[in-house]
C-alpha positions as CSV (number, residue, x, y, z in Angstrom):
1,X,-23.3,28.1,-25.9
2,X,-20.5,28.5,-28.5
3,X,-17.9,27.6,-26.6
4,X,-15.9,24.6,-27.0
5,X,-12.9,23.5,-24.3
6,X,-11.4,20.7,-22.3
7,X,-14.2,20.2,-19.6
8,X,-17.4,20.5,-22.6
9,X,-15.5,18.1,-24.4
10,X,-15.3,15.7,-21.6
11,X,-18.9,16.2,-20.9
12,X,-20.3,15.7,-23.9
13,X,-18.2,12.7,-24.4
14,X,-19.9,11.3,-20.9
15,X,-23.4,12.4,-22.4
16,X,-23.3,10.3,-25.6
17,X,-22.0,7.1,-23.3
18,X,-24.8,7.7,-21.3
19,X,-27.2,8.4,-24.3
20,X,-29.9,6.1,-24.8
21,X,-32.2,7.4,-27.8
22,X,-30.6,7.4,-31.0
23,X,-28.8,10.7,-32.4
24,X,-30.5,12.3,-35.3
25,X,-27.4,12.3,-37.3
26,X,-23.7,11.4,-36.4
27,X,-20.9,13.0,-38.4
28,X,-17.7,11.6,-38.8
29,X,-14.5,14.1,-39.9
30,X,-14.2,17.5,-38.3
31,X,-12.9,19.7,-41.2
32,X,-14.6,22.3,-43.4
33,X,-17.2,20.1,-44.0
34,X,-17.9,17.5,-41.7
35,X,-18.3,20.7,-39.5
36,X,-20.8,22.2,-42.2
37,X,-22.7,19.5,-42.0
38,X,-23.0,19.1,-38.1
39,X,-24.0,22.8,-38.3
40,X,-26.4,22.5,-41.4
41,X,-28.1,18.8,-39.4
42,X,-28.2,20.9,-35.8
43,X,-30.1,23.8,-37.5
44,X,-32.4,21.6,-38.9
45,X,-33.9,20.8,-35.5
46,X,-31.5,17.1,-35.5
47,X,-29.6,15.8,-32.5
48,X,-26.6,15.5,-33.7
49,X,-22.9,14.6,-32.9
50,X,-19.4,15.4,-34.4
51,X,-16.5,13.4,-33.7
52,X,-13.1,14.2,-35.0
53,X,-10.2,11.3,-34.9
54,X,-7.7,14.5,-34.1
55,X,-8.4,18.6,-33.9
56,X,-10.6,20.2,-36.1
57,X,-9.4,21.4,-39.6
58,X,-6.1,18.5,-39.1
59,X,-6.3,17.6,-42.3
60,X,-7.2,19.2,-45.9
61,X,-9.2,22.0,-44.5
62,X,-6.4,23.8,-43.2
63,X,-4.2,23.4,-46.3
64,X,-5.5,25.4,-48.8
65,X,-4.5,28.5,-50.4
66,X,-6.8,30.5,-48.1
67,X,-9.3,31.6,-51.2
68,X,-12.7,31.8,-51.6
69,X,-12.7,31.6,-55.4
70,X,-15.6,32.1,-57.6
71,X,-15.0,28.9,-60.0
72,X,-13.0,31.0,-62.7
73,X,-10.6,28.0,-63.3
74,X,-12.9,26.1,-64.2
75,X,-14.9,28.1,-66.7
76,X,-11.9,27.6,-69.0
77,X,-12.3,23.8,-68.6
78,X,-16.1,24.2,-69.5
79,X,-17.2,22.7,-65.8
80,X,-20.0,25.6,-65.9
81,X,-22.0,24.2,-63.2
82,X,-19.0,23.7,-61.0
83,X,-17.8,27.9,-61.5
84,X,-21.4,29.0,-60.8
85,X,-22.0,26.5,-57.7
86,X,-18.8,28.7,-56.3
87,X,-19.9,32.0,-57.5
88,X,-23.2,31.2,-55.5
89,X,-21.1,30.1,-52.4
90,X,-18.7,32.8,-52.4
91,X,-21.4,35.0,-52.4
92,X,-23.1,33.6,-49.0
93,X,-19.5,33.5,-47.5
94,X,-18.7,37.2,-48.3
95,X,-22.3,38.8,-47.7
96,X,-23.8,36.5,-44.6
97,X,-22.2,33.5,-43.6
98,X,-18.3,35.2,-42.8
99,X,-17.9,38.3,-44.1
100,X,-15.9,38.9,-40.8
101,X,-13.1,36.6,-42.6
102,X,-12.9,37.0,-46.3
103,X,-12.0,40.4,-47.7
104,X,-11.4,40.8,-51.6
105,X,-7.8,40.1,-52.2
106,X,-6.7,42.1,-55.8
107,X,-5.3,39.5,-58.1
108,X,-2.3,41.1,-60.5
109,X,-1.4,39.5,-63.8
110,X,1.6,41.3,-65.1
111,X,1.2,42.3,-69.2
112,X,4.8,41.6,-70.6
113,X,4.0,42.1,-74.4
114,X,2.2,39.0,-74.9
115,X,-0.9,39.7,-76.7
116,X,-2.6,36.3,-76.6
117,X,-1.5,35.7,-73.3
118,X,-2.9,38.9,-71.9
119,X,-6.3,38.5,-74.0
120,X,-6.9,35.0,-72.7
121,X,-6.6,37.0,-69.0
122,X,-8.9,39.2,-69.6
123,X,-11.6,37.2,-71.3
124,X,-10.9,35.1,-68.1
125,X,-11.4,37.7,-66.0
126,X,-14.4,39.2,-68.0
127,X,-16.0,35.9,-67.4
128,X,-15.3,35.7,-64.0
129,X,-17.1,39.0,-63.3
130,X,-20.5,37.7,-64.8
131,X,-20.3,35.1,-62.5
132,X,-19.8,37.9,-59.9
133,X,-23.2,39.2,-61.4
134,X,-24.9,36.7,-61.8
135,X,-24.5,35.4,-57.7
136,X,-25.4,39.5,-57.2
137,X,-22.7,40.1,-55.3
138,X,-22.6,43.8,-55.3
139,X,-19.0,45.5,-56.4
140,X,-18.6,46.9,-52.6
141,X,-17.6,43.4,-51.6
142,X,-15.6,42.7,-55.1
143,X,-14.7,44.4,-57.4
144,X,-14.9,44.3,-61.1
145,X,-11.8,43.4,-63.5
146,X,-9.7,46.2,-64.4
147,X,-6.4,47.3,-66.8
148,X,-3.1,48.5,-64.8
149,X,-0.4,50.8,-65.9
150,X,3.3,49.7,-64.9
151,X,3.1,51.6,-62.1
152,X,-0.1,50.6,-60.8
153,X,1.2,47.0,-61.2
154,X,4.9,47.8,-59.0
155,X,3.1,49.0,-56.4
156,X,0.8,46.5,-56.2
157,X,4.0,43.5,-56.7
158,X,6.9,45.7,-56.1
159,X,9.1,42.8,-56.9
160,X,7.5,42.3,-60.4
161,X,10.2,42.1,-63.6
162,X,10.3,45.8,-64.9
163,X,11.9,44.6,-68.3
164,X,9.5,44.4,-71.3
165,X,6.3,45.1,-68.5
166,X,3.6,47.4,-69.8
167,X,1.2,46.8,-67.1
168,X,-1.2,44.7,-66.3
169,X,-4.9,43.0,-65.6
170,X,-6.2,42.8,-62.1
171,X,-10.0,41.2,-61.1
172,X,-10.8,40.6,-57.1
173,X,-11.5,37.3,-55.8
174,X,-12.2,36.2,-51.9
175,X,-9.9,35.7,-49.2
176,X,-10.0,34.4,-45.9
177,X,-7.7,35.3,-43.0
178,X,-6.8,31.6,-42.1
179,X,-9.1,28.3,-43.8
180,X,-8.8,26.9,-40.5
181,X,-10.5,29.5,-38.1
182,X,-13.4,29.0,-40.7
183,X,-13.6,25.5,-39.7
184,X,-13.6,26.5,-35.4
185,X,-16.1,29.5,-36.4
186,X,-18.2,26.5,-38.2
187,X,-17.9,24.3,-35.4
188,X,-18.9,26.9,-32.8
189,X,-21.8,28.1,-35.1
190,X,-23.0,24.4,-34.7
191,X,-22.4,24.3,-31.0
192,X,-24.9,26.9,-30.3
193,X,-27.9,24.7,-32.7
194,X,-27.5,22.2,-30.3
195,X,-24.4,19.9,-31.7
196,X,-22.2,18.1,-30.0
197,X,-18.9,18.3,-31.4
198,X,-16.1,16.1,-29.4
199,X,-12.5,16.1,-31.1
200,X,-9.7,13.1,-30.3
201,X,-12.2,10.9,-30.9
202,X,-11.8,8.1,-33.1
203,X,-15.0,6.3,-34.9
204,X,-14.3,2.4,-35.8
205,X,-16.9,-0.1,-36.8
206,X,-18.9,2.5,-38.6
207,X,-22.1,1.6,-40.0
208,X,-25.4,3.2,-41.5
209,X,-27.0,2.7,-38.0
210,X,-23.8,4.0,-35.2
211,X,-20.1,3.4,-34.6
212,X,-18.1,2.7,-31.9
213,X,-16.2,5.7,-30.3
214,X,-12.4,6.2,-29.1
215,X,-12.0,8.8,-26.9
216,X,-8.0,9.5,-27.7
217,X,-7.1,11.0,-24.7
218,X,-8.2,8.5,-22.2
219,X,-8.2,5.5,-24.3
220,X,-11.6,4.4,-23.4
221,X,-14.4,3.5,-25.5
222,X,-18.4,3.1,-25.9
223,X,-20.9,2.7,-28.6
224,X,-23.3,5.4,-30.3
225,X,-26.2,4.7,-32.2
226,X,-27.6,7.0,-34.6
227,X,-30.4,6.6,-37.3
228,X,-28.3,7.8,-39.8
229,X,-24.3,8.4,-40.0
230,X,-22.5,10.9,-42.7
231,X,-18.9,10.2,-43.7
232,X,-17.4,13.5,-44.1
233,X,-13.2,12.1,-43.7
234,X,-11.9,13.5,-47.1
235,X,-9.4,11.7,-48.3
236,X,-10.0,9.3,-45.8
237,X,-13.6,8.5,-46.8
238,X,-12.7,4.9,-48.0
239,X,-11.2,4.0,-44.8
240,X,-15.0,4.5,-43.1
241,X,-16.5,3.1,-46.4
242,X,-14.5,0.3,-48.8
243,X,-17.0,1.4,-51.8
244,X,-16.0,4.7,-52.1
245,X,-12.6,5.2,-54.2
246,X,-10.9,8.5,-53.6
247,X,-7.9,9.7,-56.1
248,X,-5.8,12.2,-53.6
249,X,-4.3,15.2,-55.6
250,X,-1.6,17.1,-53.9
251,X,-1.6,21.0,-53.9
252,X,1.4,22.6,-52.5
253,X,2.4,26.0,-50.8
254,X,5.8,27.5,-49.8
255,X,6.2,30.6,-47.2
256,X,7.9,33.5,-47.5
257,X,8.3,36.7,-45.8
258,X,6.7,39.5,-47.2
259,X,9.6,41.4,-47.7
260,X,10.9,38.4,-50.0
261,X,8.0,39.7,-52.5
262,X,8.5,43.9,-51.5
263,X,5.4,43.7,-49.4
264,X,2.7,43.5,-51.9
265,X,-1.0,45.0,-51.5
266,X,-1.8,42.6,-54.1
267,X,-1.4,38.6,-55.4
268,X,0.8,38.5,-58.2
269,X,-0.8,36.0,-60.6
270,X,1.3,34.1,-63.1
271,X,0.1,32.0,-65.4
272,X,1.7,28.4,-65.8
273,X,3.4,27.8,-69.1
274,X,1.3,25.3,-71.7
275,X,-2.3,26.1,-69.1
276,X,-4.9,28.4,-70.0
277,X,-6.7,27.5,-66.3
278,X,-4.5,27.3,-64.4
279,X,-1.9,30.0,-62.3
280,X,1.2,30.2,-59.6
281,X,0.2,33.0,-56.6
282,X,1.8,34.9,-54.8
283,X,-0.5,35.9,-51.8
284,X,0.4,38.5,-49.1
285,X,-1.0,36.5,-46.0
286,X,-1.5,37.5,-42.2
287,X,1.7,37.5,-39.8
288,X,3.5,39.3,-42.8
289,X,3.7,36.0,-44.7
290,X,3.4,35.7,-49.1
291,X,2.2,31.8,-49.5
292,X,3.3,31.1,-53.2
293,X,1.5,27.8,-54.4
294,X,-0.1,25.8,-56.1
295,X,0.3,22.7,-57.6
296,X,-1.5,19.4,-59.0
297,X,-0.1,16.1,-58.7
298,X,-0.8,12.6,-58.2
299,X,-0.2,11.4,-54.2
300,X,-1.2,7.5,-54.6
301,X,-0.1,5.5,-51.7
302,X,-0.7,5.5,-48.0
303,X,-2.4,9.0,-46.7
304,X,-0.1,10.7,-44.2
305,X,-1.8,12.5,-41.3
306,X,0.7,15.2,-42.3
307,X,1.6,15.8,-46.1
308,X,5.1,17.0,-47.5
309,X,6.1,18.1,-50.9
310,X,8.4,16.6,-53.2
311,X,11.7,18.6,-54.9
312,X,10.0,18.5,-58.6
313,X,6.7,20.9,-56.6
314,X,9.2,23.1,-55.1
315,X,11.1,23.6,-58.3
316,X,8.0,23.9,-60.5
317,X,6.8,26.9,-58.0
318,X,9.8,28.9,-57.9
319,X,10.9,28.3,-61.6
320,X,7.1,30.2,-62.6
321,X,7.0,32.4,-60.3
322,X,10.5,33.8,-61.1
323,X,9.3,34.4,-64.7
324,X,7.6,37.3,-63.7
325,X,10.2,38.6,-60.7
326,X,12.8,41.3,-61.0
327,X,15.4,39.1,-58.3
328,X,14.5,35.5,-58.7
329,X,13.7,33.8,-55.5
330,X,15.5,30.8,-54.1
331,X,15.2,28.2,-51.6
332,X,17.2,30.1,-48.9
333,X,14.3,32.6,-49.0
334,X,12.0,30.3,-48.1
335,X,10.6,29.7,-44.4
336,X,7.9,27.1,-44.3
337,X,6.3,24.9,-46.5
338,X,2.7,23.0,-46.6
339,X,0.7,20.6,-48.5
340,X,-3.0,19.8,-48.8
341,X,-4.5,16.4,-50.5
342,X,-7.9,16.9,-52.1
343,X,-10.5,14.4,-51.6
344,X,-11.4,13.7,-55.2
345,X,-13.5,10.9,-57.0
346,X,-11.6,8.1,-58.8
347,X,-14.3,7.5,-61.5
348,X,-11.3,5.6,-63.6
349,X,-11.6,2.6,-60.8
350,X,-7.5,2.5,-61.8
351,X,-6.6,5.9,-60.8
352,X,-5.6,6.1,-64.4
353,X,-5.4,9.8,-66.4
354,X,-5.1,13.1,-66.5
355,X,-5.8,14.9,-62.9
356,X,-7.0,17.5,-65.4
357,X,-9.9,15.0,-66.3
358,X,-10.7,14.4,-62.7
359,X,-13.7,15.7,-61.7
360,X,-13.4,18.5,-58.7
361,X,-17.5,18.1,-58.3
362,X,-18.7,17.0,-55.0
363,X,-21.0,13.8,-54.7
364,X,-23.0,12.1,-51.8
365,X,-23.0,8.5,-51.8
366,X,-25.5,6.5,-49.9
367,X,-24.3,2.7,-48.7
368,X,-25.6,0.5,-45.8
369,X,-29.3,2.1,-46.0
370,X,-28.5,5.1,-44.3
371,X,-24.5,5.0,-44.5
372,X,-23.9,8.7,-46.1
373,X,-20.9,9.8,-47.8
374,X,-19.8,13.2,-48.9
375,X,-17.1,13.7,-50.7
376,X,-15.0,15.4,-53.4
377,X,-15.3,19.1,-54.0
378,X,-13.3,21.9,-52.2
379,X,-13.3,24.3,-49.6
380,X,-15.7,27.1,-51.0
381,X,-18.4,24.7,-51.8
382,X,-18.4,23.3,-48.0
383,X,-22.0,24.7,-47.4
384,X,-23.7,23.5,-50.4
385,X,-22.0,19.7,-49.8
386,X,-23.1,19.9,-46.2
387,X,-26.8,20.6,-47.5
388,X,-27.0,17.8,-49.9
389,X,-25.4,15.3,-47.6
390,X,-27.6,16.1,-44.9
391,X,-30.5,16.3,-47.5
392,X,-29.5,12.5,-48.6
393,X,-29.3,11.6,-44.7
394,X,-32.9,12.5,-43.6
395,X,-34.0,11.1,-47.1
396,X,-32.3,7.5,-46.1
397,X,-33.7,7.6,-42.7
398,X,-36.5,9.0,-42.9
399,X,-36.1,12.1,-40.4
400,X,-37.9,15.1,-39.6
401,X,-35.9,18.3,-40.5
402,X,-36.6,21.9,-40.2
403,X,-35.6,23.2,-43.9
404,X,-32.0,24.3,-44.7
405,X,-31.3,27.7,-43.4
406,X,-27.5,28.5,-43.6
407,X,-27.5,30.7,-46.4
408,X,-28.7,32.8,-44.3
409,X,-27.2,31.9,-41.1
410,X,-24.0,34.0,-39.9
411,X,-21.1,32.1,-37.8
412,X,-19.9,33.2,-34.6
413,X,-18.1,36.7,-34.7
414,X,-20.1,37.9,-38.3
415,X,-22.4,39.8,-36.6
416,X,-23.6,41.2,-33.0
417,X,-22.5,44.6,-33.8
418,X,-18.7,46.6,-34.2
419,X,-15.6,45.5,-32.2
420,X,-15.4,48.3,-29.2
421,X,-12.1,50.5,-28.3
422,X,-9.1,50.4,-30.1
423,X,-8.4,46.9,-30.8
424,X,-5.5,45.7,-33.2
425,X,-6.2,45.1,-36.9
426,X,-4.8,42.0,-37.1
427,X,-7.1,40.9,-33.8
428,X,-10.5,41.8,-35.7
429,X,-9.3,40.7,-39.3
430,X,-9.2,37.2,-37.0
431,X,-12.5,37.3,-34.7
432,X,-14.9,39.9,-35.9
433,X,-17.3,40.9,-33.6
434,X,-16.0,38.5,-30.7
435,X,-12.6,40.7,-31.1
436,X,-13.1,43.0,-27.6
437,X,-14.6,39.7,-26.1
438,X,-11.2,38.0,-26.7
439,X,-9.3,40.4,-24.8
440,X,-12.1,41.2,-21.9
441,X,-12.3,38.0,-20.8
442,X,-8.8,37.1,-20.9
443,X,-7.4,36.1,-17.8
444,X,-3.5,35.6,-18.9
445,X,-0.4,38.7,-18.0
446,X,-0.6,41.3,-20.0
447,X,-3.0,40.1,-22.4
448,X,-2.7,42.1,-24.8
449,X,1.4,41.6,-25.8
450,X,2.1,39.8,-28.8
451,X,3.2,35.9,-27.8
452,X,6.8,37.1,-29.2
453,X,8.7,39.6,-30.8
454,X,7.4,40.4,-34.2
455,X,4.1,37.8,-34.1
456,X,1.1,40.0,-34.1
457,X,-1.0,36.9,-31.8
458,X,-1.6,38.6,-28.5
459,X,-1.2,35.8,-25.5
460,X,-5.1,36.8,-24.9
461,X,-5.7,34.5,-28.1
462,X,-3.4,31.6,-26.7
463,X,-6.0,31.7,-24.2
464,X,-9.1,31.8,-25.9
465,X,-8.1,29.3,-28.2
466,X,-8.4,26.9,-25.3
467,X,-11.2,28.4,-23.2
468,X,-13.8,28.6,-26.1
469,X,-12.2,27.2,-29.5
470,X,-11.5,23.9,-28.3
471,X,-8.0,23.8,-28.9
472,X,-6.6,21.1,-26.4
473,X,-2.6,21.2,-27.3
474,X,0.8,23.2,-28.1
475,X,0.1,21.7,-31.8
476,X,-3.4,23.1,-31.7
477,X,-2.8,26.7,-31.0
478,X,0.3,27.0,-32.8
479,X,-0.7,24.7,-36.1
480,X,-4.5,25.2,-36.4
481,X,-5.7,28.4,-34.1
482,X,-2.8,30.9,-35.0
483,X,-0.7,29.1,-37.8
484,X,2.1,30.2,-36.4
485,X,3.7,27.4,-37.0
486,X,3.4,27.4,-40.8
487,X,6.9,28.8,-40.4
488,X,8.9,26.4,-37.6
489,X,11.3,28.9,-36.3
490,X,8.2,30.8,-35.5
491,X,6.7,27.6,-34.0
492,X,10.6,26.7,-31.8
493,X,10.7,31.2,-30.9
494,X,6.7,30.9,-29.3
495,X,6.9,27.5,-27.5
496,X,7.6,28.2,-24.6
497,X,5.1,30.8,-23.5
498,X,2.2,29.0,-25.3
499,X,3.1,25.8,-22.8
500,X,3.2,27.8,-19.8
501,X,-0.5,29.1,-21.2
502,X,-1.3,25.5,-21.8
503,X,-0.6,24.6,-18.8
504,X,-2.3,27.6,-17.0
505,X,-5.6,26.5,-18.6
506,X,-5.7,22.7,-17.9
């Protein structure tokens, strides 16, 4: 059973109070991978359990610039094994795991005369496509690398500069709808292996062997015990386990509406002045959003539930992406802003050099005999962590494991067979096969309206976000189901009718 809601949660919380054999495996952190991991463990054969402190992808997993990216970044910074681990993840993403969420998203560098500049791109680019090859992902789901003519490269970024342009490069990377409904897909996917996955629900006193449990909504707690326990809290992986020292970079994102950027088919791709790796975007998104990001910075200090961007981040983003722009952009155009903090390893032990010289390879760590920690790495690479951290787990402890199977394993809505009747674009683009399911067993008025004028979320997906996505709150639906409220004026025009949903539901 894949879905997740108020009344499961409270059972399954009653269930592991009343549990007295050991779980299997307990997982602590309920974002991209915390939730790969629960799904990687349950299909294994394990009992296992999930808790999240808050919803599921609160924290870094539903920050990120919504790409499934093939490593090319870091072929330039010679971290090889890093740009084919994600060519090799992309590929099960696109192909098997969610094809029903990524779709190749054309990537436009604009050619203003620079010679070395646009060679650089398309060695880049070139290199990028063997990685394409070598993970055999066929050119029906991206793609190769290609040159554009001027016009080729308005239409694609209609706001592009026209002075001194003479076209252009373009390659195809991956793209997901929304980074968070990856995470609920995930967690669902695990739901039907068997895993119990409980959000608002705190874990304290954590060791190799159990923790105690919070349940955040009622305040009460109980103890688990497990025979082996996987830290997968990101950034705040050295708050479950004091060995463990985590450098937090901070990439940030500003919002725009479409229309700011001409309403592009494409994401215009400019590189950052003095960088040969890295690049501003300019994305079209879903809800006829561009999100322009991103940068790289330090974020030392206490680890806010909810990150913000400094002035210097805002100013960086708009001052490279206006090098390429016909009508610079300024901060009256923009209408919502997010930040992310990756998890990554402090190997200095000061926090001491170049983010550049930080290592954006994932690592399991094994404390307390059977204490596991996953962390670093990023958002395309969630499977592959999940598999060596639950690989390190039954090692520690000794378990008995079915063999790893979710290369080949397809989350909830990838497959089952085409949508039926004429169902909105943007509905599919969001639920795949589960699309007509959404609507049919909807039990809101007129279902099938958008929530409000000009937001292209039908109230039937308010409702299912609570009935089977586990979505308990306002902030739920609106910040991690629909992200609607990436823009707040969206978030203020929608509130009311998603309370009165709310409400309906509980």
């Amino acid at each position: 059973m894949s879905a997740l809601n108020a009344q499961r949660r409270r059972t399954d919380l009653q269930k592991l109070a009343e549990r007295r054999e050991p779980l299997d495996v307990l997982v602590i952190g309920g974002g991209v991978t915390g939730c790969g991991t629960a799904l990687d463990a349950a299909s294994r054969g394990l009992s296992v359990a999930l808790v999240e402190a808050n919803d599921l992808a609160f924290g870094t997993s539903r920050w990120s610039s919504k790409l499934v990216h093939g490593g090319l970044r870091y072929l330039a910074s010679a971290s090889v094994s890093i740009a084919y681990e994600s060519a090799i993840e992309r590929h099960h993403l696109m192909t098997t795991i969610a094809p029903h969420l990524i779709s190749p998203l054309h990537q436009v560098v604009p050619d203003f005369g620079d010679r070395r500049s646009k060679q650089l791109v398309r060695t880049g680019f070139r290199a990028g496509d063997v990685l394409r090859r070598v993970a055999r992902t066929p050119t029906s789901v991206l793609p190769g690398p290609g040159a554009l003519s001027a016009a080729q490269m308005i239409e694609a970024a209609p706001t592009v500069a026209r002075a001194g342009l003479r076209g252009g490069v373009g390659t195809y990377d991956g793209q997901l709808i929304d980074d968070a409904r990856l995470v609920v897909g995930i967690a669902r996917t695990a739901a039907v292996f068997g895993a119990t996955v409980c959000t608002y629900t705190r874990a304290s006193n954590v060791t190799g062997t159990g923790a105690t449990l919070t349940d955040g909504r009622t305040g009460e707690s109980f103890d688990v015990a497990a025979r082996s326990v996987i830290n997968a809290t990101g950034v705040w992986a050295g708050d479950v386990d004091s060995t463990l020292r985590i450098r937090p970079s901070r990439g940030t994102h500003l919002v725009f509406d479409a229309e700011s950027f001409g309403n592009p088919t494409a994401a215009l791709t400019v590189p950052v002045a003095g960088s040969i790796s890295r690049f501003v975007f300019a994305m079209p998104e879903q809800l006829g959003r561009v999100y322009l990001g991103l940068t790289d910075v330090d974020a030392p200090g206490e680890i806010p539930d909810v990150p913000t961007p400094d002035d210097d981040e805002i100013d960086f983003l708009l001052y490279t992406v206006n090098v390429a722009l016909r009508q610079p952009l300024s901060r009256s155009d923009i209408r919502g802003t997010y930040s992310g903090l990756r998890p990554l390893i402090d190997t200095s032990g000061g926090g001491d050099g170049s983010l550049a010289d930080v290592s954006r390879k994932h690592a399991v760590r094994v404390n307390d005999s059977t204490l596991v920690s996953i962390v670093g790495g990023k958002l395309t690479t969630y499977r592959r962590m999940a598999q060596d951290a639950v690989d390190a787990a039954v090692d520690a402890a000794q378990l008995v494991s079915r063999p790893c199977i979710t290369t080949s394993t397809p989350l909830i809505g990838a497959s089952g067979g085409p949508s039926r009747g004429e169902l909105p674009a943007s509905l599919v683009a969001r639920f795949g096969t589960e699309s007509a399911k959404v609507l049919s067993s909807a039990t809101v008025p007129d279902a099938g309206s958008p929530i409000a004028e000009r937001i292209d979320v039908t109230r039937a997906e308010i409702e299912y976000a609570l009935t089977h996505e586990g979505a308990l709150t306002f902030d739920d639906v609106v910040e991690r189901r629909t992200r609607i409220g990436l823009v707040p004026d969206d978030a203020a025009k929608v509130r009311g009718a998603v309370e009165e949903i709310v409400a309906a539901v509980r």
